[in-house]
PyMOL Python script that loads the backbone (N, CA, C, O; Angstrom):
from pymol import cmd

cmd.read_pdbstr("""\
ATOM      1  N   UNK A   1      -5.838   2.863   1.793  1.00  0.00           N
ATOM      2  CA  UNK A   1      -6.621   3.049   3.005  1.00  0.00           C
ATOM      3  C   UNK A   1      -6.869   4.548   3.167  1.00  0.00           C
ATOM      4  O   UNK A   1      -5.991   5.343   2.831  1.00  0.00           O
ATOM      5  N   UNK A   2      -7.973   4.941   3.644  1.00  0.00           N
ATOM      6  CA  UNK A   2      -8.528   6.350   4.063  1.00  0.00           C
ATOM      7  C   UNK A   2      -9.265   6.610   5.399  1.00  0.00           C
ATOM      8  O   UNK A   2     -10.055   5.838   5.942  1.00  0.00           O
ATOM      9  N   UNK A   3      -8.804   8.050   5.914  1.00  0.00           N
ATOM     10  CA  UNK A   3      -9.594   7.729   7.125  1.00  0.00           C
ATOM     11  C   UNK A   3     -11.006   7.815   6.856  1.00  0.00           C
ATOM     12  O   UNK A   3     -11.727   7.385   7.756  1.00  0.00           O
ATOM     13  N   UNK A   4     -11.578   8.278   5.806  1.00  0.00           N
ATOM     14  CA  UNK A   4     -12.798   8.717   6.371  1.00  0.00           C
ATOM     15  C   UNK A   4     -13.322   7.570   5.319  1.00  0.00           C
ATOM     16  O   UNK A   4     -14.520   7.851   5.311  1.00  0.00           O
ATOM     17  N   UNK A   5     -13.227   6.817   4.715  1.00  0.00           N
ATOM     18  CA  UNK A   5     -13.831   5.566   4.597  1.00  0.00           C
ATOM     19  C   UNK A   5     -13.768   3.894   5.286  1.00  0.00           C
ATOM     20  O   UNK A   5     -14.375   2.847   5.059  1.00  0.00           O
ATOM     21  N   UNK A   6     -12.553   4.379   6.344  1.00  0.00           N
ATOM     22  CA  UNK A   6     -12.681   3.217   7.328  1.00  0.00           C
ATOM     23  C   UNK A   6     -12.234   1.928   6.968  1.00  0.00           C
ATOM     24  O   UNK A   6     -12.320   0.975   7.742  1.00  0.00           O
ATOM     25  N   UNK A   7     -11.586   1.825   5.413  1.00  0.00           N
ATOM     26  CA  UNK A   7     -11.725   0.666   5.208  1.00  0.00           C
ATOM     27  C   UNK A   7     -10.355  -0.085   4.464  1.00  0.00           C
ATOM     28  O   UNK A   7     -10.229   0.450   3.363  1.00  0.00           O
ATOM     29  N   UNK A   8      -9.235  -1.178   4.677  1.00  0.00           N
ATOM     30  CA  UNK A   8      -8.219  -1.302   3.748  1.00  0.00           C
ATOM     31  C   UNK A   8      -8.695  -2.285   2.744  1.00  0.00           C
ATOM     32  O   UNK A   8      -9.142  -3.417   2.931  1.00  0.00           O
ATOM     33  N   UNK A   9      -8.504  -1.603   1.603  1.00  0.00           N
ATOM     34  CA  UNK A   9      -8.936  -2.200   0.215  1.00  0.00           C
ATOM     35  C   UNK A   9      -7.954  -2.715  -0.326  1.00  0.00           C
ATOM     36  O   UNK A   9      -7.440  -1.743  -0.879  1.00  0.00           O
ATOM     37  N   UNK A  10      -6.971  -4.084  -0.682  1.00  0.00           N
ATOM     38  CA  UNK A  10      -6.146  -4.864  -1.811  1.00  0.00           C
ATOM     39  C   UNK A  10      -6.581  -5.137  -2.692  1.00  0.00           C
ATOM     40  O   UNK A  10      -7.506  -5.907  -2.430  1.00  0.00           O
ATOM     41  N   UNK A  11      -6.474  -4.941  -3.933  1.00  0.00           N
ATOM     42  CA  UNK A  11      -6.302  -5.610  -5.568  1.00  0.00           C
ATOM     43  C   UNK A  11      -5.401  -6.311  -5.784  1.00  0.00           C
ATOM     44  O   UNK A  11      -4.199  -6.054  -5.710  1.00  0.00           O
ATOM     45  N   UNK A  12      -6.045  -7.493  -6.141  1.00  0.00           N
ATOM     46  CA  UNK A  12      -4.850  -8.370  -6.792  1.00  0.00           C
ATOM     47  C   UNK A  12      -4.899  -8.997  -8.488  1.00  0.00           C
ATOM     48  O   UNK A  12      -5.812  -9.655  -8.988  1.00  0.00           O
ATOM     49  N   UNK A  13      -3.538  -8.524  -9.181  1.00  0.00           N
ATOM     50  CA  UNK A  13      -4.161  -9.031 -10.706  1.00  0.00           C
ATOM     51  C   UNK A  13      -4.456 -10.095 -10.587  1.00  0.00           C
ATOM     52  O   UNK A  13      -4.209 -10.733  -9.564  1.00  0.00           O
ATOM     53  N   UNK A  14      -5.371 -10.809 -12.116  1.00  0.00           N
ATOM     54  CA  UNK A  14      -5.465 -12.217 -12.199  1.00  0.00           C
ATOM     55  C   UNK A  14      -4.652 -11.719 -13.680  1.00  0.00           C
ATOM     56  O   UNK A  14      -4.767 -10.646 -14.273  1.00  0.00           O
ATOM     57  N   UNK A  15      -3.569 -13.243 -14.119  1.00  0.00           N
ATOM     58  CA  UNK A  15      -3.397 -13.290 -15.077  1.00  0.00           C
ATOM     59  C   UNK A  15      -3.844 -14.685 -16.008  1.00  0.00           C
ATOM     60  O   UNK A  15      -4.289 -15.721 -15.515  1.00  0.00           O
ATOM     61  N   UNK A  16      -3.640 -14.471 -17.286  1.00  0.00           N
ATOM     62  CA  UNK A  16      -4.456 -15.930 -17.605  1.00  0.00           C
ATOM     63  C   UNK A  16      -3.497 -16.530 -17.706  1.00  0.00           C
ATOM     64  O   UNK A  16      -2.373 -16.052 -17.858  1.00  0.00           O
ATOM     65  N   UNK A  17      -3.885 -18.079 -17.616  1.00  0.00           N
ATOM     66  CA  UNK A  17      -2.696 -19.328 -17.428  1.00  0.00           C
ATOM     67  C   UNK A  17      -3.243 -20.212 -18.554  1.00  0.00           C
ATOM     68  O   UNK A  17      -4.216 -20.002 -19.278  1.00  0.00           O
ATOM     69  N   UNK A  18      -2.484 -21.142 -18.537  1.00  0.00           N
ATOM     70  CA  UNK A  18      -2.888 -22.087 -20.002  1.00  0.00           C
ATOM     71  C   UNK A  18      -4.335 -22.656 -19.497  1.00  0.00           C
ATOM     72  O   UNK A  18      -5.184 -22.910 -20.351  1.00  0.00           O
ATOM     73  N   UNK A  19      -4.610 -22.849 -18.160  1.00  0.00           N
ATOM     74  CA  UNK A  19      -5.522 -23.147 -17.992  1.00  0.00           C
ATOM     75  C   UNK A  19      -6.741 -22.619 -17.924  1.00  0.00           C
ATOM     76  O   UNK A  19      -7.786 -23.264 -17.835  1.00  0.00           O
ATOM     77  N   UNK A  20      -6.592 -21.011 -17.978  1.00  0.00           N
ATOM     78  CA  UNK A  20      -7.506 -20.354 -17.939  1.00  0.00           C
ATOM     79  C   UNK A  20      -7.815 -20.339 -19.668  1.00  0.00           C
ATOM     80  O   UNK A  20      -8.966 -20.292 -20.104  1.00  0.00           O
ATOM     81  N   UNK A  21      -6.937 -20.374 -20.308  1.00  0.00           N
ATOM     82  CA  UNK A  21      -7.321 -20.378 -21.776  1.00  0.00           C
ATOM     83  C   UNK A  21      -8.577 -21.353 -22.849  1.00  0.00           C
ATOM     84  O   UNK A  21      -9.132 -21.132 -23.925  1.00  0.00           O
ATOM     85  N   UNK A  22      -8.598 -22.574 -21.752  1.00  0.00           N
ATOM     86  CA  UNK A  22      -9.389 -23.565 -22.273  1.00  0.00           C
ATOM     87  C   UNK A  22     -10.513 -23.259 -22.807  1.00  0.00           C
ATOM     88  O   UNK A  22     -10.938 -23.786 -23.835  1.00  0.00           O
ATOM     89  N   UNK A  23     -11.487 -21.787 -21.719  1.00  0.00           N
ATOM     90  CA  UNK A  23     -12.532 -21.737 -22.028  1.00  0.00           C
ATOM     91  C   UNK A  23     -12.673 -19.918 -22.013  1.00  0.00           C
ATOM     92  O   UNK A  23     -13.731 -19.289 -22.040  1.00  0.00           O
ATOM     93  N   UNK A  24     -11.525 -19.448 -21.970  1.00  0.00           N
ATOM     94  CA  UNK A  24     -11.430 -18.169 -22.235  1.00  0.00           C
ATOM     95  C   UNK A  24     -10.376 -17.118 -23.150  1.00  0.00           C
ATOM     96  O   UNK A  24     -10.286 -15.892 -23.099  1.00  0.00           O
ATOM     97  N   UNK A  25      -9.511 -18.270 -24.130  1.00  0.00           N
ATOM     98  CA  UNK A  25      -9.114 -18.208 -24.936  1.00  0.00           C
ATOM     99  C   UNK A  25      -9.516 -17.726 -26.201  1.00  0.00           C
ATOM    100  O   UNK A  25     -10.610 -17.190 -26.384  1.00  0.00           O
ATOM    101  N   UNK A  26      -8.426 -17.949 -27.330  1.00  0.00           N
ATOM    102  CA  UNK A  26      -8.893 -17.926 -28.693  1.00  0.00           C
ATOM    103  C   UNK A  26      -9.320 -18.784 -29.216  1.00  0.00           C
ATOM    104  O   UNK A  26      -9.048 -19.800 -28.575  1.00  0.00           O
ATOM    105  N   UNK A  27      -9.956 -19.029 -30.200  1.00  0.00           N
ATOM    106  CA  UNK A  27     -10.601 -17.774 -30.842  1.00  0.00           C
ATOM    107  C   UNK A  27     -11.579 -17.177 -30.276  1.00  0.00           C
ATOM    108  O   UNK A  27     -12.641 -17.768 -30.084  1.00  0.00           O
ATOM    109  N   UNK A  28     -11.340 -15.631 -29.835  1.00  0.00           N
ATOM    110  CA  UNK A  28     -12.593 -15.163 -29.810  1.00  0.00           C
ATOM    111  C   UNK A  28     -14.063 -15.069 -30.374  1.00  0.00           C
ATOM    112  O   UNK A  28     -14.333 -14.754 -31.533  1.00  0.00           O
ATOM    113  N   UNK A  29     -14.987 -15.390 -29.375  1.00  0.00           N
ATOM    114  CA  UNK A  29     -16.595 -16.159 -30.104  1.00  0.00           C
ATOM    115  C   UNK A  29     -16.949 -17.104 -30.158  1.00  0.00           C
ATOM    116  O   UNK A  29     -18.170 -17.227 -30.054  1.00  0.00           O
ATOM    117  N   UNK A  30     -16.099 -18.360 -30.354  1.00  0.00           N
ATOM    118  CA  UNK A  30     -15.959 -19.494 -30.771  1.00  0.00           C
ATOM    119  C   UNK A  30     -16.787 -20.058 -28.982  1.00  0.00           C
ATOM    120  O   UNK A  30     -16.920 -19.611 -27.843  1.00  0.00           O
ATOM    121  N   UNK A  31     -16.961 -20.671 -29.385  1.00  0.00           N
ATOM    122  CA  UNK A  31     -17.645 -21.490 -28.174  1.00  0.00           C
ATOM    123  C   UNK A  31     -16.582 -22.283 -27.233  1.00  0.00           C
ATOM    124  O   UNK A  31     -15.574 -22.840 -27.667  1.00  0.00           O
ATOM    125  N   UNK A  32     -17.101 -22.224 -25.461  1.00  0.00           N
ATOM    126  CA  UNK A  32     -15.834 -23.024 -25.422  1.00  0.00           C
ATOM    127  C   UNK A  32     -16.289 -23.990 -24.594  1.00  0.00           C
ATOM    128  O   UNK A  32     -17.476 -23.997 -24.919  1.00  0.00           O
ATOM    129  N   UNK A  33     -16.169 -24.861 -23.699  1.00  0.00           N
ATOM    130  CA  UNK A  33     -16.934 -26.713 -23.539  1.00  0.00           C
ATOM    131  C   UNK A  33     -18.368 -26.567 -22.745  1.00  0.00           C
ATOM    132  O   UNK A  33     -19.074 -27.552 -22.530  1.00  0.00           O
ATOM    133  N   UNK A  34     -18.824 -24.875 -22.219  1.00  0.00           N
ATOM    134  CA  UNK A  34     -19.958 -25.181 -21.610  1.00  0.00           C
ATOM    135  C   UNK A  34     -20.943 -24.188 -22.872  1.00  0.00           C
ATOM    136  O   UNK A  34     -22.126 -24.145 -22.532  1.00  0.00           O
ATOM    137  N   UNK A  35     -20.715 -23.582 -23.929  1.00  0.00           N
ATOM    138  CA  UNK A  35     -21.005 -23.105 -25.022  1.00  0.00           C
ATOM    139  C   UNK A  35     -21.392 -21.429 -24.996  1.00  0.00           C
ATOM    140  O   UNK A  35     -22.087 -20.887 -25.854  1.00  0.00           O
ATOM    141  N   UNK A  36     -20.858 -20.825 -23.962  1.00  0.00           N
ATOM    142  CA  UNK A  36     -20.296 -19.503 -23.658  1.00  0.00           C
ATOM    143  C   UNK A  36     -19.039 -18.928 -24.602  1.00  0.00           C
ATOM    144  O   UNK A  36     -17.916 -19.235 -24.202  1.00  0.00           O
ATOM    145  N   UNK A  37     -19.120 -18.181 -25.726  1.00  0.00           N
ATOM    146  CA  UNK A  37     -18.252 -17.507 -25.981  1.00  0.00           C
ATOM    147  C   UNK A  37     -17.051 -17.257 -25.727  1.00  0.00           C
ATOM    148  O   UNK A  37     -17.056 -16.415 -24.829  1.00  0.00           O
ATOM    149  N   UNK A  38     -15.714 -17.589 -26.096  1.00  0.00           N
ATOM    150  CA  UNK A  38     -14.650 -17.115 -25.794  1.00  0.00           C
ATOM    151  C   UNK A  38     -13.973 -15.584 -25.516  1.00  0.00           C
ATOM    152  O   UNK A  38     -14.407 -14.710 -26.267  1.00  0.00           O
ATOM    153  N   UNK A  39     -13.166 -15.251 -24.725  1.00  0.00           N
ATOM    154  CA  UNK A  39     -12.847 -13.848 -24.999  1.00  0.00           C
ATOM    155  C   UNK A  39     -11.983 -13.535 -25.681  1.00  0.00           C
ATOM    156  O   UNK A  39     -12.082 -12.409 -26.167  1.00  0.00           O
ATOM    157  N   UNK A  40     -10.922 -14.248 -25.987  1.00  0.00           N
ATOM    158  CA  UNK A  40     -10.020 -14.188 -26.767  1.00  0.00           C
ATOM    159  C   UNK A  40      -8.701 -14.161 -26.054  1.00  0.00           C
ATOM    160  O   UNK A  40      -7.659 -14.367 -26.677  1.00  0.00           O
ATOM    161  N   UNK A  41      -8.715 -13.881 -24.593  1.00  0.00           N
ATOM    162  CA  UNK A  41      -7.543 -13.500 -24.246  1.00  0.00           C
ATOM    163  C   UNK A  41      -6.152 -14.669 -24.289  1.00  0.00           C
ATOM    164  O   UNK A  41      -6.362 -15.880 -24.347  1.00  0.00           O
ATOM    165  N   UNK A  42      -5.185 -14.263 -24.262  1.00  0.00           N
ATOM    166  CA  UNK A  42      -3.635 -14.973 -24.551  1.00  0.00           C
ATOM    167  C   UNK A  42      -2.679 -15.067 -23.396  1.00  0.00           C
ATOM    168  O   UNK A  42      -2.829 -14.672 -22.240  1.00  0.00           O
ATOM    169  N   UNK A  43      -1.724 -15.638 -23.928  1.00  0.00           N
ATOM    170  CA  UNK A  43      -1.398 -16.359 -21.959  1.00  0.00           C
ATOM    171  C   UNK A  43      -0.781 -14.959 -21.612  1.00  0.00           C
ATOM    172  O   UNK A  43      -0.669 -14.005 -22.381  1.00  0.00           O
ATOM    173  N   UNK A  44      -0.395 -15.033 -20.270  1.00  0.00           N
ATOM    174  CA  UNK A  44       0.008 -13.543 -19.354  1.00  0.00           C
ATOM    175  C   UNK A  44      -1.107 -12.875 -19.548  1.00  0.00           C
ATOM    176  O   UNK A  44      -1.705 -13.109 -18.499  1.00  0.00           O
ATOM    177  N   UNK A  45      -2.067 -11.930 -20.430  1.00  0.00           N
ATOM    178  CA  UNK A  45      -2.549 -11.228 -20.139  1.00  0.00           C
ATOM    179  C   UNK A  45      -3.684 -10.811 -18.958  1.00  0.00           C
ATOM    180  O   UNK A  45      -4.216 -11.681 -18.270  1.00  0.00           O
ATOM    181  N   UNK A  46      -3.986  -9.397 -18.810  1.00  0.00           N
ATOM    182  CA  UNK A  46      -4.530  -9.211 -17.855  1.00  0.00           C
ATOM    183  C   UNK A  46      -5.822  -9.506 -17.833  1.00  0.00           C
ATOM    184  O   UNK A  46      -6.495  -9.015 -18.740  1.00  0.00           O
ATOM    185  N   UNK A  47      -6.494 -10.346 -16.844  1.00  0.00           N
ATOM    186  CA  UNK A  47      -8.211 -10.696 -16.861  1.00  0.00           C
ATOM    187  C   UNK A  47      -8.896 -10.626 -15.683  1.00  0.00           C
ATOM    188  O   UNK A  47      -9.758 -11.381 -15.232  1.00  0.00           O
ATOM    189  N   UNK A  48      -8.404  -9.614 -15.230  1.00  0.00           N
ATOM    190  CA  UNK A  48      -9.068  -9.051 -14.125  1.00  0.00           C
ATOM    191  C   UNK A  48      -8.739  -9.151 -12.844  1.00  0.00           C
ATOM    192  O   UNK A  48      -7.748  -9.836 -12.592  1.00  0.00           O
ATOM    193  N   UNK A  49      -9.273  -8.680 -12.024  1.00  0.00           N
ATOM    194  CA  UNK A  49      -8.473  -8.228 -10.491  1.00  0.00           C
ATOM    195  C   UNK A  49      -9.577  -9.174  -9.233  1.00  0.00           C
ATOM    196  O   UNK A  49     -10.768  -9.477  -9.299  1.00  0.00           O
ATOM    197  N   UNK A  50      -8.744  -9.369  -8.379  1.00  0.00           N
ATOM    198  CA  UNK A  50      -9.953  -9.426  -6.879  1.00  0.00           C
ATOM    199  C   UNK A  50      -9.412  -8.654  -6.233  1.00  0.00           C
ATOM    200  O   UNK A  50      -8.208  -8.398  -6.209  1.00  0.00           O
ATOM    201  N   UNK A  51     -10.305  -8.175  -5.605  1.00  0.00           N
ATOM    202  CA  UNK A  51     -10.439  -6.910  -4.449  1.00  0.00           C
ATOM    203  C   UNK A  51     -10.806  -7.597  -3.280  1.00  0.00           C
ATOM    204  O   UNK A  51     -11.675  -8.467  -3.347  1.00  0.00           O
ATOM    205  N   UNK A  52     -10.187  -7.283  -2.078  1.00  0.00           N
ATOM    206  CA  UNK A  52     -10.490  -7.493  -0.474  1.00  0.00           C
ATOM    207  C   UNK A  52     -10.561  -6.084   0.097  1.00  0.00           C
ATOM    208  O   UNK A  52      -9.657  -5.249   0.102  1.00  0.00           O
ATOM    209  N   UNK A  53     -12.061  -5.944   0.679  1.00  0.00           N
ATOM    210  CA  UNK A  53     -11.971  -4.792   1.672  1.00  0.00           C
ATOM    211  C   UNK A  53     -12.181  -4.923   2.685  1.00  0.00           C
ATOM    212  O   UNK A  53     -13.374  -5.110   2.922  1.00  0.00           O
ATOM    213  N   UNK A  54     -11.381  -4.915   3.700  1.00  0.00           N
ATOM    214  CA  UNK A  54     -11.325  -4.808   5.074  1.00  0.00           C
ATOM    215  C   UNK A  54     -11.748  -3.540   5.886  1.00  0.00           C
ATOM    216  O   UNK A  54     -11.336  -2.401   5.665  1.00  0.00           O
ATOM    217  N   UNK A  55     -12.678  -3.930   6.910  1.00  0.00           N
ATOM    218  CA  UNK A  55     -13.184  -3.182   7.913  1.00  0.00           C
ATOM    219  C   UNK A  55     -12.062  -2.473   8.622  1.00  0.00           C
ATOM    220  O   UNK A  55     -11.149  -3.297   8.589  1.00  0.00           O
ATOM    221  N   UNK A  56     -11.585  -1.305   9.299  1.00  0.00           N
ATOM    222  CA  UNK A  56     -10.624  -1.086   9.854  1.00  0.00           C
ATOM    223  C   UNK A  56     -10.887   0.268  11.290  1.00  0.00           C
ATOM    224  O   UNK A  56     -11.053   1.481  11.154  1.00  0.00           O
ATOM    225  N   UNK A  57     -10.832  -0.562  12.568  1.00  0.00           N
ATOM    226  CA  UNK A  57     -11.650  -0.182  13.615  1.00  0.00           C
ATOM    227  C   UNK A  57     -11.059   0.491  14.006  1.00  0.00           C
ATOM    228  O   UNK A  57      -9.883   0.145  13.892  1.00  0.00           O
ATOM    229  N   UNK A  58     -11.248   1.880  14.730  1.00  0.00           N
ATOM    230  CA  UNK A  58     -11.309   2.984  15.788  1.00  0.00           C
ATOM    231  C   UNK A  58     -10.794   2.514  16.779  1.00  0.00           C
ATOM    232  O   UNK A  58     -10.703   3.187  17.806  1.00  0.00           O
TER     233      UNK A  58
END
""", "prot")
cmd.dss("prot")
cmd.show_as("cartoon", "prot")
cmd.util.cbc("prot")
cmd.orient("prot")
């Protein structure tokens, strides 16, 4: 949080789960059930964050 941007910002990791692997797994490239490319990633690893920014009033 900062004052002069007003605003509280959280990140939260995402990690991948077996379920996230189905269609974002290995092999990387390989197609996966809607025919989008795989990324390759492996279980635990990191695949990105969500962010919440909150307004924070005067």
């Amino acid at each position: 949080m900062t004052a002069k941007s007003g605003v509280l910002r959280l990140m939260f990791p995402l990690y991948a789960t077996r379920h996230c692997l189905t269609c974002h797994g290995e092999p990387r490239g390989e197609a996966d059930q809607m025919g989008y490319p795989k990324e390759g990633l492996k279980l635990g690893q990191n695949a990105g964050a969500i962010s919440v920014v909150i307004p924070i009033q005067k």
